[in-house]
N, C-alpha and C positions, 0 to 999 in steps of 0.2 A: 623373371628378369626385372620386372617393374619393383619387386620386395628387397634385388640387391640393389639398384639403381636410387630408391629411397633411403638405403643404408647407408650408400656412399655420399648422396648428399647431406645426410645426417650429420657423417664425418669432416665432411668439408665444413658444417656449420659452426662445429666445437672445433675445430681447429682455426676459423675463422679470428671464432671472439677468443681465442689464445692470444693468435696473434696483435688483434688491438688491445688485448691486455696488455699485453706487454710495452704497447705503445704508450698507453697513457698513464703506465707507473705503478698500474692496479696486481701485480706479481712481483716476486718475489726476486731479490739480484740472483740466486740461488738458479733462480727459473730459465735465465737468459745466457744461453750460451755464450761467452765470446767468443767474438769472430771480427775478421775483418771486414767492413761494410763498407757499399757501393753508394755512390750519387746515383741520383734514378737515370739521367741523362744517360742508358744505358751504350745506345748509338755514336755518342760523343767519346765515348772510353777514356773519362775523366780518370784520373790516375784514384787508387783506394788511399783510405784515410783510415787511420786506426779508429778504434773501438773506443768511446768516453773512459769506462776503466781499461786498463793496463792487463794483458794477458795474464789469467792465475789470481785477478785481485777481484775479489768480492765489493760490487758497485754499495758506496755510502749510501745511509736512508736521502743525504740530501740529494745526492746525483741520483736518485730513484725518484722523486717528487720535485726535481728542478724542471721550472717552467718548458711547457711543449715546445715554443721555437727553439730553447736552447738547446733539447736532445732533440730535433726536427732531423737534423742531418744524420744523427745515429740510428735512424728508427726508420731512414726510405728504404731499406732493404727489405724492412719486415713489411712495410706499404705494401709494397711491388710484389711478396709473395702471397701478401693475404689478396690482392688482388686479381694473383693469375688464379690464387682457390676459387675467387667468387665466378670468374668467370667459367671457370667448369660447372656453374651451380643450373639445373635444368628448371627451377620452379622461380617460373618468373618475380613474384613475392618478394620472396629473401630476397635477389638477385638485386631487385629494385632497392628493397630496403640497406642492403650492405653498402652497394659503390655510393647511396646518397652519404651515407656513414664515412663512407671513405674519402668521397669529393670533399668531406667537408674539412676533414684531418687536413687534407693535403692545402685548401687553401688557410688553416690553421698555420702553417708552413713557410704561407708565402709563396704557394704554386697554384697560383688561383688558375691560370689557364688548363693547367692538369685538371684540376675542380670541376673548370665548365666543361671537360671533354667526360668525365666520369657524368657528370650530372644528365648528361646527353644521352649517355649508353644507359642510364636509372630509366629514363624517363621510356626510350626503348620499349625496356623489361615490364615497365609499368601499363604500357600498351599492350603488352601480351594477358595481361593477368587476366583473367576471364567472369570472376564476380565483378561485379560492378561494384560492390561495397568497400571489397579491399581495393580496386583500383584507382578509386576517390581516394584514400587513407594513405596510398603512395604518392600520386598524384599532388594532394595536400601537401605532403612533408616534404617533399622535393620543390613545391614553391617556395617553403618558406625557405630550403636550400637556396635559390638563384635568388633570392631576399638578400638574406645576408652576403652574397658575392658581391650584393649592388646590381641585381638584374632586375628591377622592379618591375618593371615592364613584362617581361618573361615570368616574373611570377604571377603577377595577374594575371595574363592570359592562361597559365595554367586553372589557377583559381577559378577560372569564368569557365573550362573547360569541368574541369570537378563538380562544378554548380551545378551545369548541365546535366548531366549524369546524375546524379541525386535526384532530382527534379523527375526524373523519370523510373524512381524505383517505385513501388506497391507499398513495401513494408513499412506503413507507420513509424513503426517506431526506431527502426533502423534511418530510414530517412531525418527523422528528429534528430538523434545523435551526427550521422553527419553531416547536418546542415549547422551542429551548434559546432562542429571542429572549423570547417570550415569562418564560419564568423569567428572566431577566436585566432583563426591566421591571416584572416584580413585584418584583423585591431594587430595583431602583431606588425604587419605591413603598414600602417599608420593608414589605414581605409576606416577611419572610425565609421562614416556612416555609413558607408556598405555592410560592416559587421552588425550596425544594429537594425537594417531593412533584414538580414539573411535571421537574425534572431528573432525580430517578429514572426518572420516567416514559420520559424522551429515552433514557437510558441502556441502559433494560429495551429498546425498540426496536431500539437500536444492537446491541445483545447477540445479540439473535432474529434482526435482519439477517442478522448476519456468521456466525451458524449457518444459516440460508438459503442463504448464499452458501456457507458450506461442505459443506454437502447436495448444491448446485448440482452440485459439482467429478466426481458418482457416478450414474449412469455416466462412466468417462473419454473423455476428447475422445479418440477414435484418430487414431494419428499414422503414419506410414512407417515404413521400415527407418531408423531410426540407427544410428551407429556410431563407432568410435575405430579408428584407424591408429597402432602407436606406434613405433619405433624406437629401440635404445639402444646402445652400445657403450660397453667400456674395453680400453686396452692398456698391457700394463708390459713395458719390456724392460730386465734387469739381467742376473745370476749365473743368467737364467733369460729364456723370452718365455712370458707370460700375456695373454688377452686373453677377453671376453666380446662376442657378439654375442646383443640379444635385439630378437622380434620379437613385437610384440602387436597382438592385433586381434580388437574386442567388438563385437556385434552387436545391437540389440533394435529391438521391436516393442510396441508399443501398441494394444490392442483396449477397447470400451466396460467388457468386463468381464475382460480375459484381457491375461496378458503374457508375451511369452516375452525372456530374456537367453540370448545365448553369447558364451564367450570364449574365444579359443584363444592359447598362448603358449608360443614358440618359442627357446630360449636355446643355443648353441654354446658349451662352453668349453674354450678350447685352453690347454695346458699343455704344454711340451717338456721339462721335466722327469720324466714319466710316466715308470715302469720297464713293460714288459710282462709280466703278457702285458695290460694300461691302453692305453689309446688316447692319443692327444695329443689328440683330437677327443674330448668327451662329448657327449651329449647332454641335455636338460633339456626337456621339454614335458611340457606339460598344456590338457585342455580341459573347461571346465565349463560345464553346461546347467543353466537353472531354465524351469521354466514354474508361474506363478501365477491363479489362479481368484480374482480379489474376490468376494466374495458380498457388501459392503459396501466402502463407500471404507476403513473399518477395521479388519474382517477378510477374510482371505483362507486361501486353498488354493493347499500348492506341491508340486510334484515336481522333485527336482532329482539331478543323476549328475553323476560327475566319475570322469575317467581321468587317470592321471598316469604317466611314465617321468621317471625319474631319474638317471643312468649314474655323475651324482658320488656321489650317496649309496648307490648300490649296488642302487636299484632300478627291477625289470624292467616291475613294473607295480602300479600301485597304484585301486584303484576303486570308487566303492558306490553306492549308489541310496537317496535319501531320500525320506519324503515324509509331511505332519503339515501345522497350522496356524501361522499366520502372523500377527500384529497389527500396524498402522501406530502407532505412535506420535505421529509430528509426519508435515505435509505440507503443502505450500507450491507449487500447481502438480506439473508431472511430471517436473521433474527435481530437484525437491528433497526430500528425504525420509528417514524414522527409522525403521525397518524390523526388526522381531525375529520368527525361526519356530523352532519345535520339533519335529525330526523323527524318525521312528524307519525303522530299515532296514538293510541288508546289509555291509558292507566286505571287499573283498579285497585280500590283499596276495602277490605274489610276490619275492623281494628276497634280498640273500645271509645275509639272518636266518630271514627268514619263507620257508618250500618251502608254498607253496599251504595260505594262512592263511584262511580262511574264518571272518568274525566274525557271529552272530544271536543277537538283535538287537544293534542298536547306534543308541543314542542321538546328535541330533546336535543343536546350538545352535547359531543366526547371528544374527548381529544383523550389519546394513546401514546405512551412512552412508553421502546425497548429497548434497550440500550446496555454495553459494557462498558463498565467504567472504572478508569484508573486503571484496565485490561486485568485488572484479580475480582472486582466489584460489578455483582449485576444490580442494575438497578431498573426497575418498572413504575411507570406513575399512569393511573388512569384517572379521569376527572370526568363525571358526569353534571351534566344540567340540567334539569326539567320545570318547564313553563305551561300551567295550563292555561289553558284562551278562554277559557269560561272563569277563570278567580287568577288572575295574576299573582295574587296573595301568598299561594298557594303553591309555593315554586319548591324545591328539595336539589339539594347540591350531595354527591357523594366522589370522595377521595381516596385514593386506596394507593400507600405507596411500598413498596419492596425493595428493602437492599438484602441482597444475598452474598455470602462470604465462602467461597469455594473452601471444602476441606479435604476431600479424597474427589475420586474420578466421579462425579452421576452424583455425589452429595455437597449439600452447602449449609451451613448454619442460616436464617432468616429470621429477618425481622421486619413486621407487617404494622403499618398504622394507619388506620382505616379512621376517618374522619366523615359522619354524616349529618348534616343541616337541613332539618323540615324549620321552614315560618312559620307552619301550622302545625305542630309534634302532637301526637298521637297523647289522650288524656294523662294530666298527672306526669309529662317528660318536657326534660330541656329541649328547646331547638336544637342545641349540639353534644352530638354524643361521640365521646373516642373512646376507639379499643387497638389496644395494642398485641401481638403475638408473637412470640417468639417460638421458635421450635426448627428442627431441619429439614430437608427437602434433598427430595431423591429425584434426578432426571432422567428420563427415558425417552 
């Protein structure tokens, strides 16, 4: 019963907006039956008046788009039936929505008292509707209806009832939207600073939302093992054969409160011009570990160690152990993010400068770049600092920055330039050494 009942209202709908089609010229002369047509004054039994066109004559484009008062009188018939459809209509909604539609034709007309009897029986229907969100959304549009009649009065007090009602919903964000309609039909009512107290108000929501949502993001959603795969090479052959191969591959994890990164990386560089007692083979790896404690999405707790062999710079082993506080910055989900900690702890070095260099304490400084850029471009920048408290002197900066160029699903083209600054470089090397890599990189 309730499946035919919705069908019939259905039909009453589309036959509705026929009918105000036809009213405001948006159909076809074709579409319009002639017929002889009635003053609405039905009680009065005003005598008929013919039809704008002529029985059998096809209505001109101009008498089709000639201004509404002037076809007003030829078009109450079609008023008065699209209104006795609305009023068969059972869903309060439309019901409200339509007669505002129609009050407003009619004082279009010059029957404004007709208007404010239709706007009376909206307002009604408006009162039955039973979300509160649509019944604001009715509620509104029929203000700004006794607005234009010149009811300003009647519209405000609707407006102030709408308020209310809003003010009392839960949903965020729905609440946000109509609080910004509602201020946008008080500026239409010329209430400018009531509309702009009601859009601070929207504003101040919107505000508290998106800190809600950022709240939301802590504890973190835990995630699996990901990871990078990367592969690089170069080869030059002249007066000489050089060539690099490097091999990278990072690892992490994501826990609600806890995160561990590793990375390890593997570089060959062969040289045949080597005298000995120098290898043609060197070797270059290094592996580094963090593990971090959020106690907050914004601070955290890290530990983190790093081993390093070197063979082109001379060294045999280089390592130390941090660990200190941490702050987020910026963060946009889990893979994007602005990352700075301050650690204190150990350094050792053994290399053909340093014979079992042992540094306490020593200072270190990181700040962390994740980020998608240009949304086709990933880019990564990490920046190290280390200070020891025993030789100021003695300080080493490392730079490492990644832009990757997505090519198919899980792979990217990369390219890596690693910048590193010892004060004190290990015998026989510059302070600053750069290596570049290029090669691609597989995500998992």
């Amino acid at each position: 019963m309730s499946t035919v009942r919705k069908l019939s209202s259905s039909i009453l709908l589309v036959m509705t907006g026929i009918f105000l089609g036809c009213l405001t010229g948006i159909l076809p002369a074709q579409a319009q039956e002639p017929r002889t047509l009635f003053y609405p004054n039905r009680e009065a039994s005003s005598t008929n008046k013919p039809n704008a066109a002529n029985f059998g004559e096809e209505m001109t484009v101009r008498q089709l788009h000639q201004p509404l008062d002037r076809i007003g009188e030829s078009n109450l018939q079609i008023l008065e039936e699209a209104l006795e459809l609305v009023n068969t209509l059972e869903e309060p909604e439309a019901k409200a929505r339509l007669l505002t539609e129609i009050a407003l034709k009619f004082a279009g007309i010059s029957q404004e008292e007709r208007a404010q009897l239709l706007l009376a029986d909206a307002l009604i229907a408006a009162n039955e509707i039973e979300a509160d969100s649509l019944q604001v959304q009715a509620k509104t549009a029929i203000a700004r209806a006794y607005f234009d009649l010149g009811q300003a009065e009647t519209a405000a007090d609707l407006l102030s009832d709408a308020l209310a009602t809003t003010n009392r919903l839960d949903d965020p964000g729905v609440k946000t939207s109509l609080l910004a309609e509602i201020a946008l039909t008080y500026n239409a009512i010329a209430e400018s600073d009531r509309s702009l107290e009601i859009l601070s108000q929207s504003r101040d929501i919107t505000l508290g939302n998106q800190s809600a949502e950022s709240a939301a993001l802590f504890p973190f959603e835990p995630t699996g093992w990901e990871g990078q795969l990367g592969l690089g090479a170069s080869f030059f052959s002249g007066d000489k054969i050089t060539s690099e191969t490097s091999l990278n591959f990072a690892l992490e994890r994501q826990w609600p409160t806890d995160e561990v990164n590793f990375q390890i990386s593997f570089t060959n560089d062969y040289d045949n011009s080597r005298v000995s007692p120098e290898k043609d083979n060197q070797i270059q790896a290094q592996i580094d570990t963090e593990y971090r404690h959020h106690a907050t999405e914004r601070y955290q707790y890290f530990i983190s160690s790093l081993v390093r062999r070197d063979e082109t710079d001379g060294i045999d082993i280089r390592t130390n152990l941090y660990t200190g506080p941490g702050i987020n910055i910026w963060r946009a989900g889990p893979d994007r993010s602005f990352d700075m900690q301050l650690g204190v702890g150990i350094r050792y070095e053994d290399s053909n400068r340093r014979q079992d260099d042992l540094d306490v304490p020593v200072a270190q400084y990181r700040m962390r770049y994740k980020d998608v850029y240009f949304d086709f471009l990933t880019l990564r920048q990490f920046l190290t600092f280390e200070l020891p408290f025993d030789d100021f002197e003695d300080y080493y900066i490392e730079s490492s920055t990644t832009l990757g160029i997505p090519i198919v699903q899980g792979w990217s083209f990369n390219n890596n330039l690693i910048l590193r600054y010892a004060n004190n470089p290990s015998l026989d090397n510059p302070n600053l050494r750069v290596d570049f890599v290029t090669g691609i990189e597989y995500q998992f």
